[in-house]
N, C-alpha and C positions, 0 to 999 in steps of 0.2 A: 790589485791586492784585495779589494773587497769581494771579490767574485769568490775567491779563496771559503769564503765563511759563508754560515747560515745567518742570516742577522733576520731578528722582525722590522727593522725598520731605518733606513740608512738618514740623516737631516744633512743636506749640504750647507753649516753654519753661513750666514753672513755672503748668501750668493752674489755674486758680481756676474755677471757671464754671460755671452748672447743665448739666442734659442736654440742652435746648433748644440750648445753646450747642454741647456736644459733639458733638449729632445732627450740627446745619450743618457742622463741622468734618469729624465723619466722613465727610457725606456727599461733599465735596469731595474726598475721601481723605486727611485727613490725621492725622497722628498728634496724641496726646497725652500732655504728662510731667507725673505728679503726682510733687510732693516731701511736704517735711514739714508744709505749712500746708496740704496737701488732709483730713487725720485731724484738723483746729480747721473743718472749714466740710460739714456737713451736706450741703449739694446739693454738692460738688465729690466727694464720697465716692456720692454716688448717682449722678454722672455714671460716676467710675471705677466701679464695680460694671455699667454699662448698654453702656458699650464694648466691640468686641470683641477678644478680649485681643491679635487681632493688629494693634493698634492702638495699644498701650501701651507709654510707656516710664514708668522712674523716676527721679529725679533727689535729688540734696544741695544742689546751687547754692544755694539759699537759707539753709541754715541750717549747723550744725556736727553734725547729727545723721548718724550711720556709714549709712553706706547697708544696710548688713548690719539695719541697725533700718530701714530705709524697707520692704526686702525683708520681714521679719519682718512687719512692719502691715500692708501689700498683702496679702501671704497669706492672715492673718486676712480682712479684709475681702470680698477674694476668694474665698475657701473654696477656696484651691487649696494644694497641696503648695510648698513657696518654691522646691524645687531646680526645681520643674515652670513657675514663675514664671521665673525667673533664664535657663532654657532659652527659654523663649518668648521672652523680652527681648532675648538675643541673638540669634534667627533674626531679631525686627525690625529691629535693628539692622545686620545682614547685609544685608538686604533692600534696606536707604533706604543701605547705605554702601558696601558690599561689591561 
């Protein structure tokens, strides 16, 4: 259905999904949001890890958990700095809004 439209920018909300999924995703260009229920699911955390980070966003929607703690996790998981996270998140965000 998407393929139908011009879009600037597609966010797949609240991803759940292995890298097989991500790949397809990415390769159409689109982004993806992991929240708090990506660190309880094994391959949705190997998907975030295989992404390229200008591909990433992250998100709360789901849960009550601070986002300052989603930022904190991603880091880990990522092996990247959070303030180096946080920067990259907004030039995506920039990118698909701005």
């Amino acid at each position: 259905m998407l393929d139908e439209h011009r879009l600037k920018g597609v966010v797949f909300h609240g991803f759940i999904g292995s890298k097989q999924q991500a790949d397809e995703a990415l390769r159409r260009g689109y982004y993806l949001s992991f929240g708090e229920r990506t660190f309880r699911s094994p391959k949705s955390m190997e998907a975030m890890r295989a992404i390229p980070i200008d591909h990433l966003f992250l998100e709360t929607d789901e849960s009550h958990v601070a986002i300052e703690d989603i930022y904190s996790k991603a880091s880990e998981i990522l092996a990247l700095p959070k303030n180096m996270l946080e920067y990259i998140i907004n030039e995506n965000f920039k990118h698909i809004c701005g």
